[in-house]
C-alpha distance (Angstrom), angle and dihedral (degrees) to the residues before:
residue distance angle dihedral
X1 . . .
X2 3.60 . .
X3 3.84 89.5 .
X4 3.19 92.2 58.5
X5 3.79 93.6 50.3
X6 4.04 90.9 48.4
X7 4.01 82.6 53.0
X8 3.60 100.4 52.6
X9 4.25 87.4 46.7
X10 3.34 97.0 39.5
X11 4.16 79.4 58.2
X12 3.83 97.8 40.3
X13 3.51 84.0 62.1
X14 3.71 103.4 47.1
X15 3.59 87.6 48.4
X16 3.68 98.6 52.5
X17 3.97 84.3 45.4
X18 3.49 85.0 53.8
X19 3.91 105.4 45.0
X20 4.81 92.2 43.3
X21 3.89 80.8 58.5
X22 3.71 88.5 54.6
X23 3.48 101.1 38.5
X24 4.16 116.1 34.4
X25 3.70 130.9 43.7
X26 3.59 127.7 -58.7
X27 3.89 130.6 -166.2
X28 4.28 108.3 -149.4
X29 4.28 95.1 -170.0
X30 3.59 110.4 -152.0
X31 3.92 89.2 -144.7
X32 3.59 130.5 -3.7
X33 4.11 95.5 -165.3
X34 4.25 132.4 55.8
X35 3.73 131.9 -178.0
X36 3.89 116.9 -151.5
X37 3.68 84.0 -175.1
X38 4.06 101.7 -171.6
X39 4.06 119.9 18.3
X40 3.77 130.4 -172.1
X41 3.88 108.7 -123.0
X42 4.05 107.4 -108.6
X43 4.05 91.2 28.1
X44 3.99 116.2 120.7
X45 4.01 99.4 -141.4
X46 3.42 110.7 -150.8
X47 4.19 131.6 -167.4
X48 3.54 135.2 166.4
X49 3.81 122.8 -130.8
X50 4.04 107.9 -159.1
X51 3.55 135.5 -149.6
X52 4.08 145.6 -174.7
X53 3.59 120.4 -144.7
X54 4.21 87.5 -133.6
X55 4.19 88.7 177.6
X56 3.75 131.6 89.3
X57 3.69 99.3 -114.3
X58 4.05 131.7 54.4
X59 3.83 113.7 -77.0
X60 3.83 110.2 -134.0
X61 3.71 109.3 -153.2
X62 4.53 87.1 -151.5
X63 3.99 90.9 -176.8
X64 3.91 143.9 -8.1
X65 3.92 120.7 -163.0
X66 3.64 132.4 179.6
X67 3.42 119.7 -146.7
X68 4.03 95.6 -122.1
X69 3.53 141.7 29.6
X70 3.70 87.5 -115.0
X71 3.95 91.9 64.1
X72 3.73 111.5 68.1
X73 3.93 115.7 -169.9
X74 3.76 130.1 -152.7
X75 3.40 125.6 -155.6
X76 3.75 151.5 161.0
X77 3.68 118.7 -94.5
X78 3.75 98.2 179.4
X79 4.47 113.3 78.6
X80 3.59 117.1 -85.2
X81 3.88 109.4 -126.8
X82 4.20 117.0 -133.0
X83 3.62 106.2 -87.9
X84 3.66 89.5 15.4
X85 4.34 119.0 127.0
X86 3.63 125.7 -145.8
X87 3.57 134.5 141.5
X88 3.78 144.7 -130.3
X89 4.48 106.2 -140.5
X90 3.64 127.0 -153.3
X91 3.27 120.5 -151.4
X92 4.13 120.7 -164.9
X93 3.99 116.9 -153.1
X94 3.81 96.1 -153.3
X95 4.23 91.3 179.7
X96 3.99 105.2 124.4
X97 3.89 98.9 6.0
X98 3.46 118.1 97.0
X99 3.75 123.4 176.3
X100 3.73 136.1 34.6
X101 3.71 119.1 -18.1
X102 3.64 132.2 176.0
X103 3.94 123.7 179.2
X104 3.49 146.8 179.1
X105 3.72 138.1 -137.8
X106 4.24 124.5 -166.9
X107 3.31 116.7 -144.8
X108 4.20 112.3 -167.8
X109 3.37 118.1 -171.1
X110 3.99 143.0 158.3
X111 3.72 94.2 -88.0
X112 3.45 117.4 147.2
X113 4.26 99.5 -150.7
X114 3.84 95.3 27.4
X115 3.94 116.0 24.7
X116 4.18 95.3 165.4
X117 3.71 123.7 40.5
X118 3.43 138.9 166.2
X119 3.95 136.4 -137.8
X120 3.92 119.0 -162.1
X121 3.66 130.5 -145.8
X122 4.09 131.5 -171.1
X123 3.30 157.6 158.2
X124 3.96 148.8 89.2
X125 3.48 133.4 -51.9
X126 3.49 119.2 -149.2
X127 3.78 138.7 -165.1
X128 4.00 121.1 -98.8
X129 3.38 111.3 -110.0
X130 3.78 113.7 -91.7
X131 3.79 117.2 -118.8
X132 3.74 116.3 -149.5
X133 4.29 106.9 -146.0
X134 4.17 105.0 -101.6
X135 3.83 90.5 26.2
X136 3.12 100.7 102.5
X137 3.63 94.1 37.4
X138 3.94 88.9 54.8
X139 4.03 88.7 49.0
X140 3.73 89.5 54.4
X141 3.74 95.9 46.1
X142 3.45 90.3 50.2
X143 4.29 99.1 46.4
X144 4.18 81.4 65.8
């Protein structure tokens, strides 16, 4: 008897499962990771991390942090429509932090398989080149 209970709520669930994909909103990301690879010290790298709502219903994007106050996010407040794109940005202020970083934003939403996900960003700052005074006048001169 209790196998038979276990059965039938081991199937209740996977049928629920089955039926909020069908129904409610769902966010398909088209990547979940990006590299910056090498960034000028003082630049504010920027990327976009796009999405379709792939569900039946409108996907409510309810709150997107970054994991720093270096990382700002960007995102839309207004529903997604099924089958609509949009996108959630990240943009990296690399003034004052040299050296590797790697950061995370959380995106939480309304969807019904996946309601918390999270983008990544990395890579290295590096220092602006250093120009010694008359340098560049010397390069010029020379380029002539």
């Amino acid at each position: 008897m209790k196998r038979v209970i276990s059965l039938f709520m081991l199937l209740a669930i996977v049928t629920l499962g089955v039926n909020a994909q069908n129904k409610g909103p769902v966010m398909k990301m088209d990547e979940t990771k990006h590299s910056f690879g090498e960034v000028t010290e003082g630049e504010k790298a920027r990327h976009e991390f796009h999405f379709t709502n792939d569900g039946k219903e409108p996907l409510i994007l309810t709150n997107v942090k970054a994991s720093c106050g270096c990382t700002t996010p960007e995102w839309p407040r207004e529903p997604i429509m099924p089958g609509q794109r949009a996108k959630v940005t990240a943009v990296y202020n690399s003034k004052g932090r040299p050296g590797r970083f790697n950061k995370s934003i959380t995106i939480t939403s309304n969807d019904v398989t996946q309601p918390t996900r999270v983008v990544y960003i990395d890579g290295t700052v590096i220092k602006p080149p250093t120009v010694v005074p008359g340098e560049k006048e010397k390069s010029m001169m020379s380029a002539d």
